[in-house]
C-alpha positions in Angstrom: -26.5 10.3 28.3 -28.9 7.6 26.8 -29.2 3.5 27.3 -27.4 0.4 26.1 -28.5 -3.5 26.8 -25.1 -4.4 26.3 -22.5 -5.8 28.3 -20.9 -1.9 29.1 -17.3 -3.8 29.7 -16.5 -1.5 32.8 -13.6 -2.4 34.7 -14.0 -4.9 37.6 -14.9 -2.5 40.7 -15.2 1.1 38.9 -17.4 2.4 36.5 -14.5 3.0 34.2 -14.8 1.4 30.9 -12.5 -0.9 28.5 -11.5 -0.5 25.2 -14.3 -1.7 22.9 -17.1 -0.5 25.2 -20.4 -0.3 23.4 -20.9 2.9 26.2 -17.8 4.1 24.0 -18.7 7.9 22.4 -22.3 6.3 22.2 -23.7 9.5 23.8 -25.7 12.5 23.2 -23.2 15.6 23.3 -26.7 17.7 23.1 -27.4 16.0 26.5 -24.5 17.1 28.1 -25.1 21.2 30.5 -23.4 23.6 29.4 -21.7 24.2 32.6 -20.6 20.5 32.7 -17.4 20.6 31.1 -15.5 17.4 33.3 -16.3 14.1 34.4 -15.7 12.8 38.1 -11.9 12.6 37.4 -11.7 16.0 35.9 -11.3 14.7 32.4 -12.9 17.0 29.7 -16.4 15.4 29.5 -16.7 15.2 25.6 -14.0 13.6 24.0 -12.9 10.9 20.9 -12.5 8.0 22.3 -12.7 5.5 19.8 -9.9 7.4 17.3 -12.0 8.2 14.5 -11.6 12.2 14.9 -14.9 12.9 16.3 -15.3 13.8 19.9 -18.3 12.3 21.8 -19.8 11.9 25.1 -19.6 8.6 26.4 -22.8 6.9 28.3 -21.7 6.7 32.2 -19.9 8.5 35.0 -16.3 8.8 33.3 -15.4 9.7 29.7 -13.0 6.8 28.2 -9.3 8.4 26.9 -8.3 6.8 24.1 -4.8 5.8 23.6 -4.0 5.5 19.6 -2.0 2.0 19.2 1.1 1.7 16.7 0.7 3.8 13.3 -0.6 1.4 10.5 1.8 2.3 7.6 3.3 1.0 4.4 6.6 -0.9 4.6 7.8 -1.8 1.2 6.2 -2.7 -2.4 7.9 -4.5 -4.9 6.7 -5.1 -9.1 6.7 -8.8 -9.1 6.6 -11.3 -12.2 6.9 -14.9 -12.9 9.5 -15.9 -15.1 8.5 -19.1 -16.4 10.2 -22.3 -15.1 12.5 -19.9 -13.2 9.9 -19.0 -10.9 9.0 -14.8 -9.6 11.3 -12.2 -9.3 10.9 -8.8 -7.6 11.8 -5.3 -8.2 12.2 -3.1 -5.1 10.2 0.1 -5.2 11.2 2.9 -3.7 8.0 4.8 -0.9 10.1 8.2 -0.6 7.6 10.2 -2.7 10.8 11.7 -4.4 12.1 8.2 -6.0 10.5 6.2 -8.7 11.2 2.3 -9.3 12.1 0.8 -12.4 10.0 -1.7 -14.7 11.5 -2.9 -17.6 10.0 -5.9 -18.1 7.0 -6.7 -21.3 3.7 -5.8 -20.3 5.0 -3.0 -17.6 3.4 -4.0 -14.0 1.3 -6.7 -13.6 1.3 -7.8 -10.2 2.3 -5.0 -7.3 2.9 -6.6 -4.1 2.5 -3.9 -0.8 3.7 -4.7 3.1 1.7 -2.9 5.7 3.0 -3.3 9.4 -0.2 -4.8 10.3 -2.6 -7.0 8.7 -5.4 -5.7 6.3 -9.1 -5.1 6.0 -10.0 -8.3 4.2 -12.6 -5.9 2.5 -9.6 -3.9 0.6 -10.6 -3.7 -3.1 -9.3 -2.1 -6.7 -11.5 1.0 -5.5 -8.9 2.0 -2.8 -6.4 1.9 -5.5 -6.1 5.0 -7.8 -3.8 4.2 -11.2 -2.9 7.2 -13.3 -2.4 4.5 -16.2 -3.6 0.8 -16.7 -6.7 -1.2 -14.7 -6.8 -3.0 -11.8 -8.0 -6.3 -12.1 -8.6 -7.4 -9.0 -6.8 -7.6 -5.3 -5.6 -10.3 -3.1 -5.1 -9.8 0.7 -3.2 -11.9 3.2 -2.8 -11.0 6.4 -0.3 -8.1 6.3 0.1 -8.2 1.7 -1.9 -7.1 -0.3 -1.3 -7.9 -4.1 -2.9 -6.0 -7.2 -3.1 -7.5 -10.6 -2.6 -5.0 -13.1 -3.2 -4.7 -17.2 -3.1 -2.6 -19.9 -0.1 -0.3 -18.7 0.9 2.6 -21.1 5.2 2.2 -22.0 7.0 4.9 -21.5 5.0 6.5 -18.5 5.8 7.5 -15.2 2.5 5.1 -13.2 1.6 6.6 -10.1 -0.2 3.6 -7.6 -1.9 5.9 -4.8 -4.0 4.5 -1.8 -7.3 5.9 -0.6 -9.2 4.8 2.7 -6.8 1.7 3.1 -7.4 0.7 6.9 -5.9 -2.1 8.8 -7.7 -5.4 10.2 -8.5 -3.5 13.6 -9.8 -0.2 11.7 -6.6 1.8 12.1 -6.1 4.2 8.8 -3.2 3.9 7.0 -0.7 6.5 8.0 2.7 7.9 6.2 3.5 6.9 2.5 0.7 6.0 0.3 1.9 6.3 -3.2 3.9 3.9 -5.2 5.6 5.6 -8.7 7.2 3.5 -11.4 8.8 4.6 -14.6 7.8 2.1 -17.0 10.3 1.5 -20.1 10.8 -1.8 -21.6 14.1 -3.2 -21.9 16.0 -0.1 -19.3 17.6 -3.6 -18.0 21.0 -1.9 -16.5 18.7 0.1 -14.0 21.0 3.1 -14.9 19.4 6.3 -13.3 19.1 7.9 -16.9 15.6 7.5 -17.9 16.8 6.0 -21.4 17.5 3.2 -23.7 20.7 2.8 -24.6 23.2 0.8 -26.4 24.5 -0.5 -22.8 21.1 -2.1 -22.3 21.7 -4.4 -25.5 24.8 -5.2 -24.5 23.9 -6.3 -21.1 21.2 -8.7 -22.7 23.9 -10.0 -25.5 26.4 -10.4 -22.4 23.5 -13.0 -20.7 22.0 -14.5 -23.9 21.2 -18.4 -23.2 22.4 -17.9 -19.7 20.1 -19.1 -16.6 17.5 -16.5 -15.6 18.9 -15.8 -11.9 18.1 -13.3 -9.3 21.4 -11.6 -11.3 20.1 -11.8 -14.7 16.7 -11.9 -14.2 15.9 -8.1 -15.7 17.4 -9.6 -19.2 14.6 -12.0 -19.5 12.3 -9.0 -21.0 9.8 -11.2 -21.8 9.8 -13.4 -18.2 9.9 -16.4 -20.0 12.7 -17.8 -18.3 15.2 -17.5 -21.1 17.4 -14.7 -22.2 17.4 -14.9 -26.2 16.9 -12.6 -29.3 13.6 -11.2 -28.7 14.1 -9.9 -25.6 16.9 -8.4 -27.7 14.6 -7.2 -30.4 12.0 -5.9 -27.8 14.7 -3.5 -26.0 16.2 -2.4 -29.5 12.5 -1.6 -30.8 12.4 1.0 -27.8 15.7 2.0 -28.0 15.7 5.1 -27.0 12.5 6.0 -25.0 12.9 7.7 -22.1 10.5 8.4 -19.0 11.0 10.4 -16.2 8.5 10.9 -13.0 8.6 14.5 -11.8 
């Protein structure tokens, strides 16, 4: 079944191995008779033991059965800006591939923040990111977040975020939801679920003009500069009326 110089990491007494085995699916499946379909303990004698989807003899006396660990997947993602003095504010988006979250802030998404249930592959770049509008700039991983700074998103657009070859710290693919969707439309500030500007989005900025920008009022600050005044006003009335949906 071939040779290693390695330390095999066989279990003290057996000729078993342990997860991480360099002996691990390192095989020749050509090698094995066609008449030898078990190992000594009657376990099929080709098999994946490493998780990757590709069955492979191991080196040795006794395949290794791999045992897949908890599902890697995507626990929330949020739009995230920084208004001014008043520090960053989040807005929750939705991963049911049904919903869309809201932006109605100047500039549409700049900064996307994602929770995985495990930490990332440092390596993570903008090339496992697919935008249907806008460029990535660039990505930031910390342990389990990853952040993506975004420009240059068309208004009025439904902006699908999707996630290709995405793999934890440990190699584990990311499993489940992998698509973020986000109706962009500047100044929709009452989060309504119509899809439009309207006259109640004016008045819910003229109702917080000069007030503090709070975790309340913070959607009124259209231009995240920390103060509610007249040209967040005048940027919601100059899209008064637009619309988006995401089908």
């Amino acid at each position: 079944m071939g040779n290693i110089d390695a330390d095999p990491l066989m279990v003290l007494g057996t000729y078993t191995f342990t997860a991480g085995s360099p002996a691990i699916d390192a095989g020749d499946n050509a090698a094995v008779p066609e008449d030898n379909y078990t190992d000594l303990t009657g376990s099929l004698r080709i098999l994946d033991g490493t998780g990757d989807g590709l069955p492979v003899v191991d080196m040795g006396a006794f395949e290794y059965v791999f045992e897949p660990g908890p599902a890697f997947t995507l626990l929330a993602a949020v739009s995230r800006k920084v208004h001014g003095q008043a520090g960053a504010f989040d807005i929750d988006l939705p991963l049911d591939s049904a919903a869309a979250g809201l932006e109605p802030r100047a500039g549409g998404p700049t900064m996307i923040v994602l929770a995985f249930s495990d930490d990332l592959d440092p390596a993570v770049s903008c090339a496992n990111i697919l935008l249907s509008s806008g460029v990535c700039e660039g990505v930031t991983v910390v342990e389990n977040e990853m952040a993506m700074a975004l420009s240059d998103v068309t208004g009025n657009t439904c902006l699908s975020l999707a996630l290709g070859g995405i793999v934890s710290a440990t190699g584990v693919p990311l499993s489940g939801a992998a698509e973020v969707r986000i109706r962009v439309l500047l100044g929709k500030v009452d989060n309504d679920e119509s899809g439009m500007v309207t006259i109640s989005d004016l008045s819910a900025i003229k109702s917080q003009l000069f007030q503090p920008v709070t975790a309340d009022t913070f959607r009124c600050d259209v231009h995240s500069d920390a103060v509610i005044d007249i040209r967040d006003l005048s940027a919601t009335k100059s899209n008064l009326f637009g619309s988006v949906s995401c089908p």
